[in-house]
LUMTORMAR-194641 format. One line per field, with one value per residue (C-alpha): x, z negated, y; residue number from 0. Coordinates in nm, 2 decimals. Layout:
BEGIN
u: (X, ...)
w: (Z, ...)
v: (Y, ...)
resi: (NUM, ...)
END
This chain:
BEGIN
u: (0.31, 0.05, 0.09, 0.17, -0.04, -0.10, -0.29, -0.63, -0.92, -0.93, -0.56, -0.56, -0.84, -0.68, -0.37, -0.46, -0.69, -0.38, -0.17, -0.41, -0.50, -0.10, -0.13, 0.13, -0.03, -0.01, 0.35, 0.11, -0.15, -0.13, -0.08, -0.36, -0.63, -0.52, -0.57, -0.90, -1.02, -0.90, -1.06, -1.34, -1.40, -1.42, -1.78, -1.71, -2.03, -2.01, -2.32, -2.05, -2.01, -1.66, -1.72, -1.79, -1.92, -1.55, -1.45, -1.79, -1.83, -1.45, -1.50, -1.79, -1.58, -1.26, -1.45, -1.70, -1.40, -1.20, -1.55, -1.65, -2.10, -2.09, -2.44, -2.56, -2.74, -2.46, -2.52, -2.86, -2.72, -2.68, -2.99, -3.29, -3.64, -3.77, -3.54, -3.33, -2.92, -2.89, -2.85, -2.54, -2.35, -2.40, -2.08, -1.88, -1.68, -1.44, -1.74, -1.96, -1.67, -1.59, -2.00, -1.98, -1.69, -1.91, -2.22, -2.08, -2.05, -2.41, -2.62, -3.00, -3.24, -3.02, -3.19, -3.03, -2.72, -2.91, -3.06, -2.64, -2.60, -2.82, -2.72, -2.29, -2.32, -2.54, -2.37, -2.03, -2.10, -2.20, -1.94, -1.63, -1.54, -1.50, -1.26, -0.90, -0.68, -0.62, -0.96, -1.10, -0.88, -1.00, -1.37, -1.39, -1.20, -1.43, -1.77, -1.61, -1.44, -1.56, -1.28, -1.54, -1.51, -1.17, -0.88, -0.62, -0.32, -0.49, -0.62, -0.28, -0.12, -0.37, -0.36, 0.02, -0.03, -0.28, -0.11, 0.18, -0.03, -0.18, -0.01, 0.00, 0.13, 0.46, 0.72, 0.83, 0.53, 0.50, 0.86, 0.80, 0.46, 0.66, 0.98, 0.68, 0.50, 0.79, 0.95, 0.57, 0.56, 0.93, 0.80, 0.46, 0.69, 0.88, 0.55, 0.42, 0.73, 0.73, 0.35, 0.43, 0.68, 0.49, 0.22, 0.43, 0.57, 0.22, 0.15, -0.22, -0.23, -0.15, -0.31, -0.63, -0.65, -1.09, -0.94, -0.89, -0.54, -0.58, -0.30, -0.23, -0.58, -0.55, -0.27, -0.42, -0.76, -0.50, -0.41, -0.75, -0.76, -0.41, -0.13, 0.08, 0.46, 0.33, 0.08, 0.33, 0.27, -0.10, -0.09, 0.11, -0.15, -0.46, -0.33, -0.30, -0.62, -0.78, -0.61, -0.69, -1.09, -1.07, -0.95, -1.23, -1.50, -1.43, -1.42, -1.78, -1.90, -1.75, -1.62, -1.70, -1.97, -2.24, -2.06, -1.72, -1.83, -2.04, -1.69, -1.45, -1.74, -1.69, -1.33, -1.33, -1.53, -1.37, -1.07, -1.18, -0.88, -1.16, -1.14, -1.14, -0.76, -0.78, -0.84, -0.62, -0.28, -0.49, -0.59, -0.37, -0.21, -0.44, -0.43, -0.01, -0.10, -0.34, -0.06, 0.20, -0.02, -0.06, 0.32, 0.38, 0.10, 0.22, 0.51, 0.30, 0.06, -0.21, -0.30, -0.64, -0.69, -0.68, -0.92, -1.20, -1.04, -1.12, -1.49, -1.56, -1.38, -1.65, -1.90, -1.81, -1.75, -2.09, -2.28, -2.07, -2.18, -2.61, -2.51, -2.32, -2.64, -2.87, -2.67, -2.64, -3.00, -3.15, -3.30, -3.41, -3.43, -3.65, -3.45, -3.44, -3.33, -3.03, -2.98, -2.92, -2.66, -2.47, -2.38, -2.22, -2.03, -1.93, -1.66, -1.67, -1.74, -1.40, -1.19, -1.25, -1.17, -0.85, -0.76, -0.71, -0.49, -0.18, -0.26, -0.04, -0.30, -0.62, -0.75, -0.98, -1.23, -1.26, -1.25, -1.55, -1.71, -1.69, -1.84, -2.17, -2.21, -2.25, -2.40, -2.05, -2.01, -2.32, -2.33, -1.99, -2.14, -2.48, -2.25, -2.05, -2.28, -2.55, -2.20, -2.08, -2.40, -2.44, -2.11, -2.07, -2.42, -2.38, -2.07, -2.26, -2.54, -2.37, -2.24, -2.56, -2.61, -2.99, -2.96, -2.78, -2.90, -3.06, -3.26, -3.38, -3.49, -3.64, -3.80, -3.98, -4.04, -4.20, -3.93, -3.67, -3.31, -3.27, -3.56, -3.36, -3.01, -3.21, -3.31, -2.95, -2.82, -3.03, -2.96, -2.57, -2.70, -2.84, -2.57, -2.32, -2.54, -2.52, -2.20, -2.07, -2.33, -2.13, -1.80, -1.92, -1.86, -1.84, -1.79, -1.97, -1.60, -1.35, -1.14, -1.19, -0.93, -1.20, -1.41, -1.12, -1.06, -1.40, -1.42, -1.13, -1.30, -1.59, -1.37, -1.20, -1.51, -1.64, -1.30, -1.30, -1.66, -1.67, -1.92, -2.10, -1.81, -1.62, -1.26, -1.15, -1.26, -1.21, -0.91, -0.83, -1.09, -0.88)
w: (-5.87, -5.94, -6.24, -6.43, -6.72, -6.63, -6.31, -6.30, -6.11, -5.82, -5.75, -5.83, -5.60, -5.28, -5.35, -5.38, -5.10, -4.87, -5.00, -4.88, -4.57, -4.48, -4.53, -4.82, -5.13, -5.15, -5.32, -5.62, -5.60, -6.01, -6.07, -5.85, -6.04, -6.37, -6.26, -6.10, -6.44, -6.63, -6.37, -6.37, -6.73, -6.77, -6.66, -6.50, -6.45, -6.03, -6.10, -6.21, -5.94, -5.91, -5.70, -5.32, -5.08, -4.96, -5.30, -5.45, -5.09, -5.12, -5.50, -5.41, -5.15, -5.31, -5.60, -5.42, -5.21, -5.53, -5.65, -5.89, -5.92, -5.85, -5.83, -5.52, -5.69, -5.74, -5.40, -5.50, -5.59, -5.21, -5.11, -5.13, -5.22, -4.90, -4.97, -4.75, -4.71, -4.73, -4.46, -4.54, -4.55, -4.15, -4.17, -4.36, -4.13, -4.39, -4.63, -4.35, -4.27, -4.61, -4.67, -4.32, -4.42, -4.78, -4.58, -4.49, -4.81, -4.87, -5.01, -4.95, -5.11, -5.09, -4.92, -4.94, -4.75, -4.49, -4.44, -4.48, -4.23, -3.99, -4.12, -4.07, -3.76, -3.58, -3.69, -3.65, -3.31, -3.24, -3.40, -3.27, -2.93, -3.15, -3.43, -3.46, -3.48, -3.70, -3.82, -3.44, -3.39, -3.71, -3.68, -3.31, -3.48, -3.71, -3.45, -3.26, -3.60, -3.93, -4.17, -4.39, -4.05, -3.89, -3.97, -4.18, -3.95, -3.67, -3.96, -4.08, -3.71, -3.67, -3.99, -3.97, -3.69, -3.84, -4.16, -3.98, -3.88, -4.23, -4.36, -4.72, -4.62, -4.84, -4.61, -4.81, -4.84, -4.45, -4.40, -4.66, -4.46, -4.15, -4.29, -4.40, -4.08, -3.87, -4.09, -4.14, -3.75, -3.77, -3.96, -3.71, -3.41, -3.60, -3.66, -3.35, -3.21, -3.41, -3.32, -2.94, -2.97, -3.10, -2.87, -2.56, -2.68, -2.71, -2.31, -2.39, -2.12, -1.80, -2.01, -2.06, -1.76, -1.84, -2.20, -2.27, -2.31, -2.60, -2.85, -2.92, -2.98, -3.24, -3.43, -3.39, -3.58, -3.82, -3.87, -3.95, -4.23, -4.37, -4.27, -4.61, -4.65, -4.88, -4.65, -4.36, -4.45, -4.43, -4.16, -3.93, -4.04, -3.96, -3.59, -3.51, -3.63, -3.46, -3.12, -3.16, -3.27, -2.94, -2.69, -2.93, -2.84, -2.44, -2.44, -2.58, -2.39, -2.08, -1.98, -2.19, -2.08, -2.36, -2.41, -2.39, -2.69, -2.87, -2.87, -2.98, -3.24, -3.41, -3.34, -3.56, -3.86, -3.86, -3.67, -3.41, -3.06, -2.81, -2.66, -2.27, -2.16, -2.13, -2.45, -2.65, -2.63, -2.78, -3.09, -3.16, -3.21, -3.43, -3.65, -3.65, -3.76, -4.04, -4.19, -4.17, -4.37, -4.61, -4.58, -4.66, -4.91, -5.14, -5.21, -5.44, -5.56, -5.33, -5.05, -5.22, -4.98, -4.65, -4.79, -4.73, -4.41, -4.25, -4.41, -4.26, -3.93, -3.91, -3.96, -3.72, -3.43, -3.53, -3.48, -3.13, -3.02, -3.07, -2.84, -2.55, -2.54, -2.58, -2.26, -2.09, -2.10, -2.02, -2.41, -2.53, -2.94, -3.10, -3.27, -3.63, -3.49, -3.29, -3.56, -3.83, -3.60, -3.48, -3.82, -3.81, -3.45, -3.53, -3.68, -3.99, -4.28, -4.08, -4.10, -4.41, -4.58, -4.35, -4.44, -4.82, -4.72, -4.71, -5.04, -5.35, -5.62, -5.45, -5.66, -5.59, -5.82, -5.52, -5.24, -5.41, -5.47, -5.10, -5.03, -5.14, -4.90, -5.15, -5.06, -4.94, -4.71, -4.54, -4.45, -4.28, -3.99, -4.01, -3.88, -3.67, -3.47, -3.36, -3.28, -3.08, -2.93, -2.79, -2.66, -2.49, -2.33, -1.99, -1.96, -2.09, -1.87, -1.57, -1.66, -1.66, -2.04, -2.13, -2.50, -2.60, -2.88, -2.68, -2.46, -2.73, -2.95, -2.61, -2.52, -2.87, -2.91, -2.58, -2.57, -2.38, -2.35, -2.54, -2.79, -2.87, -2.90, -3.14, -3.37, -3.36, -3.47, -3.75, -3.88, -3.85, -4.09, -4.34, -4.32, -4.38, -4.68, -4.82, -4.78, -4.97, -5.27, -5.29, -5.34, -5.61, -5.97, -6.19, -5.85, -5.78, -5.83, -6.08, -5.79, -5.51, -5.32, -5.11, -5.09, -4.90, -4.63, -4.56, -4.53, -4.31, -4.07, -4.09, -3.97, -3.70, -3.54, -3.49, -3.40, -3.15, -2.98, -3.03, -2.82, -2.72, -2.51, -2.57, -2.64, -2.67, -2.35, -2.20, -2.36, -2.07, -2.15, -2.47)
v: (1.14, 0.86, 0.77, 1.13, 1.21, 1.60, 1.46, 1.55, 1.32, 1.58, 1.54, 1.17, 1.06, 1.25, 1.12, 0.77, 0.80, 0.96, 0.66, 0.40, 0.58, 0.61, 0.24, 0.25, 0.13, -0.20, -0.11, 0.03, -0.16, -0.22, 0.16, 0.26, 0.03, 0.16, 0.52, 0.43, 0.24, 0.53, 0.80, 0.67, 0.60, 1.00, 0.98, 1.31, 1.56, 1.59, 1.87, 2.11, 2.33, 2.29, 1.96, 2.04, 1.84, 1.71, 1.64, 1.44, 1.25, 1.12, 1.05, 0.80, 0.63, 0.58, 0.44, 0.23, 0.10, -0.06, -0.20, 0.06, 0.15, 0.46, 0.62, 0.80, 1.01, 1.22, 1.35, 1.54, 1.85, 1.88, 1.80, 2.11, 2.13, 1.94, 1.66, 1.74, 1.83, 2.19, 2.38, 2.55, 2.27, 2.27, 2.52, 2.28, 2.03, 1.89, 1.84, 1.65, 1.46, 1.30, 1.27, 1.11, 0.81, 0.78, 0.72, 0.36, 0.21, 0.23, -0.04, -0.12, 0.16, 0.43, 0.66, 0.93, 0.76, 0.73, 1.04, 1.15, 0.93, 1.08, 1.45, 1.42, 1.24, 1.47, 1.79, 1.66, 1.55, 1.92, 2.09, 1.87, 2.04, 2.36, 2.20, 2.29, 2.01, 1.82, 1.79, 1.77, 1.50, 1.32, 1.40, 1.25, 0.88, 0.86, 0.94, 0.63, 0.40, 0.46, 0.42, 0.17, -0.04, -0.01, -0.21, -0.10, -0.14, 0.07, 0.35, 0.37, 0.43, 0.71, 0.86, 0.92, 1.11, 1.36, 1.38, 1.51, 1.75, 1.88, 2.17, 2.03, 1.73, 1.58, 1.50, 1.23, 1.09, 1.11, 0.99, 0.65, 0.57, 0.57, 0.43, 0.13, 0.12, 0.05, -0.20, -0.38, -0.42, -0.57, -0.82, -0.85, -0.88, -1.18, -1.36, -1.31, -1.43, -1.83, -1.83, -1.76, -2.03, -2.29, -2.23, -2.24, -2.55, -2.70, -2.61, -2.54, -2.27, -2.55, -2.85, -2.63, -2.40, -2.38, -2.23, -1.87, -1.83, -1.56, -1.60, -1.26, -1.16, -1.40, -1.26, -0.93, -1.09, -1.22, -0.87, -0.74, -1.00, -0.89, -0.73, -0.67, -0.86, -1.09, -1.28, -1.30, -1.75, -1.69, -1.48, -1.73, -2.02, -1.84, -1.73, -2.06, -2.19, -1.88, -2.01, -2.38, -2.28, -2.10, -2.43, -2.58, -2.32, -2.32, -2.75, -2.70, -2.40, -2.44, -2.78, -3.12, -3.35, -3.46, -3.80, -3.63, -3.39, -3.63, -3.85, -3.57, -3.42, -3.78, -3.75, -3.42, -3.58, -3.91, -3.96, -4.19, -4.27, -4.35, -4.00, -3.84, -3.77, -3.49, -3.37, -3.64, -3.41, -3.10, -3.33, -3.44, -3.12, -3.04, -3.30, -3.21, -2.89, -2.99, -3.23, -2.95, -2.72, -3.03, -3.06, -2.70, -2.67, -3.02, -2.83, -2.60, -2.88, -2.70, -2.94, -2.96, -2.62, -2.87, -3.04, -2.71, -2.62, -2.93, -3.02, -2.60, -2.72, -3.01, -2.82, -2.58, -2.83, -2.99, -2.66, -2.65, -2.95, -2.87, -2.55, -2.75, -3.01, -2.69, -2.52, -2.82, -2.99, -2.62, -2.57, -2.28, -2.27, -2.06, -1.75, -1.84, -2.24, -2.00, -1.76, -2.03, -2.27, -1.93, -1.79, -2.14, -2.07, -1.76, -1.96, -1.69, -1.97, -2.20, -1.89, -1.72, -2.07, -2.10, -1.77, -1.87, -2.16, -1.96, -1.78, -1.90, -1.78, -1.89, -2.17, -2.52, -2.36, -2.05, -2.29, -2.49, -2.19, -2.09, -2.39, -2.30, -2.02, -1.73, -1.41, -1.26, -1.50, -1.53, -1.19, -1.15, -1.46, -1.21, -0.91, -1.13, -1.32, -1.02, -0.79, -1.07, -1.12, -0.77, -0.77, -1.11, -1.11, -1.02, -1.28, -1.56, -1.49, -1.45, -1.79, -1.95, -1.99, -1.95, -2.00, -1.65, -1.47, -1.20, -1.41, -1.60, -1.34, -1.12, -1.43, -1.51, -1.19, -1.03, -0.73, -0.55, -0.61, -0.28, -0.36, -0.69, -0.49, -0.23, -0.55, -0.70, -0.32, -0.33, -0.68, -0.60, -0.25, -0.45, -0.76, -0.48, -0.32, -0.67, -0.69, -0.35, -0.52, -0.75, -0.56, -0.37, -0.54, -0.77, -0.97, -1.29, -1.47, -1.43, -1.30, -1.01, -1.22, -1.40, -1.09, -0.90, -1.18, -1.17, -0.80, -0.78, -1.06, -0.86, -0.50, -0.66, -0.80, -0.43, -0.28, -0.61, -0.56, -0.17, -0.01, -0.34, -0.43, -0.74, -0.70, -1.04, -1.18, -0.90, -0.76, -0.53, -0.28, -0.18)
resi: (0, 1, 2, 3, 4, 5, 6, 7, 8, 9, 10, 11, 12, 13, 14, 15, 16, 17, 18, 19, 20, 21, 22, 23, 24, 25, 26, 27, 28, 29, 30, 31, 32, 33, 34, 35, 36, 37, 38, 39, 40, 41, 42, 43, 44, 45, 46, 47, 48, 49, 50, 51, 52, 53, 54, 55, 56, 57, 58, 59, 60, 61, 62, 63, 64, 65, 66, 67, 68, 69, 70, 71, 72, 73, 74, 75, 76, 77, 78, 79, 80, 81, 82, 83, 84, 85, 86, 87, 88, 89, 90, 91, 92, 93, 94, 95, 96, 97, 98, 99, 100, 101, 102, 103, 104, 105, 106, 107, 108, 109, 110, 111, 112, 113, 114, 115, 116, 117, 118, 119, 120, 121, 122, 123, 124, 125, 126, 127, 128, 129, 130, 131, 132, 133, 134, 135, 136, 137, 138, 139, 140, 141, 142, 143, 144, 145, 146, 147, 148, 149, 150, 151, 152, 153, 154, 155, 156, 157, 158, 159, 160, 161, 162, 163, 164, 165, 166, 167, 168, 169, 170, 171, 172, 173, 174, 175, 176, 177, 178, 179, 180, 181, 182, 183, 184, 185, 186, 187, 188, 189, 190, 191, 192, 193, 194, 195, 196, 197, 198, 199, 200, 201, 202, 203, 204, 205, 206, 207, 208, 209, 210, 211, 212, 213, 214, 215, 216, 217, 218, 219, 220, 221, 222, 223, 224, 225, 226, 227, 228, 229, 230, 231, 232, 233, 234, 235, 236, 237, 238, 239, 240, 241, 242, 243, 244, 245, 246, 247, 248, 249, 250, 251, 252, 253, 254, 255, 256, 257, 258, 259, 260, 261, 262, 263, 264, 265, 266, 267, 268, 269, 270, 271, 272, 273, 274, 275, 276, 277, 278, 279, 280, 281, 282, 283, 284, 285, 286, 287, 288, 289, 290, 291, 292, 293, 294, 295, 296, 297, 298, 299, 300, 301, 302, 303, 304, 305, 306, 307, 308, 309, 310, 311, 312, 313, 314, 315, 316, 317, 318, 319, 320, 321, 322, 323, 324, 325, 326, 327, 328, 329, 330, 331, 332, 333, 334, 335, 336, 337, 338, 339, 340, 341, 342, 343, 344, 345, 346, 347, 348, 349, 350, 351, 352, 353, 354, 355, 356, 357, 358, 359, 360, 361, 362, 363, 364, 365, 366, 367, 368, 369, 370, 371, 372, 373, 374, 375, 376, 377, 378, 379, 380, 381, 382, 383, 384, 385, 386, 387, 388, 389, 390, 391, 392, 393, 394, 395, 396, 397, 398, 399, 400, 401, 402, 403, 404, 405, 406, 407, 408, 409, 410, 411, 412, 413, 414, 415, 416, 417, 418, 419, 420, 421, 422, 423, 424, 425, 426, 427, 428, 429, 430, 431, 432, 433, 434, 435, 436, 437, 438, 439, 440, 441, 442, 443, 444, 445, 446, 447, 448, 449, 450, 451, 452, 453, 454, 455, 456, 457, 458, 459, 460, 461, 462, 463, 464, 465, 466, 467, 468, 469, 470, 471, 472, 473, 474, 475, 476, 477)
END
């Protein structure tokens, strides 16, 4: 079906776009880029009137998605002599709806995103009660999780569900995607399973009773950053580093004295024995698990990729330890002193370069280049940290901590609670704008490997903390 030569781009596009939504395509991930490459190398003429609003919208997204620079201009045939979207496309659901996903893969100056934006959301949200299903049902996900921003395991879950639905849809199509799903979450539950074992074995739940006991929140992050068969290694590796950066984050936020954390800081960065009792079992795990990765990565001359994972680690725990002795001697930084040591804490540089570890084909020459903190990477901490912030803010206050991002910026700033959330909002707009840039080609890096970890960090942090509510302390409310 994908690959046959009498397919033309309209056909093409939906299919591939039905084949990633179903959560199938990895199986063709070569075929689909060759039919993209060739699709779009037609330079097709979207002012013909043959292409609706449905059909241009989902052109721009399935493009932009794979990387291709796709002008937004190709939108202005909708748009009337006022500049503005035309009011008969008010009686268009299907159109808004695909104008709607496309909206989210803006980048800065285009300004007539954001007007589409404004335009889809406000009619869909009017016209939803009145939908028939499946389109009702598909409108009202997307009004709460763009597709741009949700994470593919949960998209695909859903989308098999209103797929049934569709009246065109190929029931073998249907029956493969679900056939896929269920033997995908037989291989979850097996992961899930070693990494629940290991961790019961290490006893961090009674040895660290201040520590959230969050492990399978942490495969579930795991799972934002990839769920296919092949990175079932990767995925096991990054879980545990999520839950051990977690112990980590509570000894810094929550427990430690100054001299405790000063000693295990220095423990971190160079190894030292002279630390508290209490925290000597939980290092030494992790220094077992940083020689097992060694272990397991020396079989494929690779253990050059421990290396990164622990100078980001460092780094991390350094940044920790300037918030415990902010917290804990009452300071309160100015905002840009915050903002600049919290993209650190957000713990988005440690994880994205654990989340290579486990990858065969990453090479040193990526890691080194992660390093440097190029643009991609900066962003994801920028939409991590101010999501987190909003989210997390009324538990860390009613903690006692002083030094949240909120506070500091209110503080600095002369405003509002809400005036400070409206600021974070818009930082998160523009780290996100930054971040589609940066998918588009020719990539920063010879490979969009990197650039995928970091987008899938980047989904499950608004999937986590949805709606301002925090849904990994407080996992309950999901």
């Amino acid at each position: 079906m994908l690959t046959a030569t009498a397919t033309n781009i309209v056909d093409a596009l939906n299919l591939i776009d039905i084949l990633e939504r179903l959560g199938v395509s990895y199986h063709l991930e070569n075929e689909i880029e060759k039919k993209l490459e060739q699709l779009f190398n037609l330079n097709t003429n979207y002012e013909d009137e043959t292409y609706d609003l449905y059909t241009v919208a989902l052109h721009f997204r399935v493009f932009r998605q794979h990387g291709y620079r796709i002008s937004s201009d190709i939108f202005s045939k909708f748009v009337d002599g006022d500049g503005k979207f035309q009011e008969a496309l008010k009686s268009d659901p299907r159109g808004l709806l695909s104008l709607y996903e496309a909206s989210h893969l803006r980048i800065h100056g285009e300004d007539i995103l954001e007007d589409a934006l404004i335009f889809t959301t406000s009619n869909l949200k009017f016209m939803a009660p009145n939908l028939s299903s499946p389109l009702r049902k598909q409108v009202e996900h997307a009004l709460v999780q763009p597709l741009h921003f949700n994470i593919p395991r949960i998209e695909a879950r859903n989308f098999i569900s209103i797929y049934e639905e569709c009246g065109s849809k190929n029931e073998i199509l249907l029956r493969f995607a679900k056939l896929d799903y269920n033997l995908l979450r037989m291989l979850h539950k097996e992961e899930l399973h070693e990494v629940s074992r290991w961790w019961k074995e290490l006893d961090c739940a009674k040895k660290y009773p201040y520590a959230r006991d969050r492990l399978v929140e942490c495969f579930f992050w795991a799972m934002g950053v990839y769920h296919e068969p092949q990175y079932s290694r990767a995925r096991v590796m990054l879980t545990k580093t999520f839950a051990m950066t977690s112990i980590i984050d509570d000894t810094y936020d929550a427990y430690g004295t100054i001299e405790e954390l000063e000693i295990f800081t220095k423990a971190i960065e160079s190894q030292i024995d002279t630390l508290p009792d209490y925290v000597k079992p939980f290092y030494e795990a992790l220094l077992e698990l940083y020689v097992q990765f060694e272990q397991e990565l020396a079989k494929e001359g690779r253990s050059y990729a421990v290396y990164y994972a622990k100078e980001a680690l460092k780094e991390l725990v350094r940044a920790y330890h300037v918030e415990a002795k902010w917290f804990i001697e009452g300071y309160f930084p100015p905002f840009d002193e915050y903002l600049n040591n919290g993209l650190i804490t957000s713990t988005y540089c440690y994880h994205t370069t654990t989340s290579l570890l486990g990858i065969k084909f990453v090479t040193e020459e990526e890691f080194k280049w992660l390093s440097q903190k190029p643009k991609m990477l900066v962003a994801s901490p920028k939409i991590c940290r101010p999501t987190g912030d909003m989210a997390s803010y009324e538990i860390e206050k009613e903690r006692g901590q002083i030094a949240t991002g909120i506070e500091c910026y209110m503080k600095e700033n002369g405003v509002t609670k809400d005036e400070a959330v409206n600021k974070f909002d818009e930082m998160v707009t523009n780290a996100w704008k930054d971040m589609n840039e940066e998918c588009l080609r020719p990539y920063s890096n010879n490979s969009s490997e990197i650039l995928k970890r970091i987008l899938g960090l980047c989904r499950t942090t608004d999937v986590t903390y949805k709606g301002n509510e925090d849904g990994y302390n407080q996992p309950e409310r999901f």
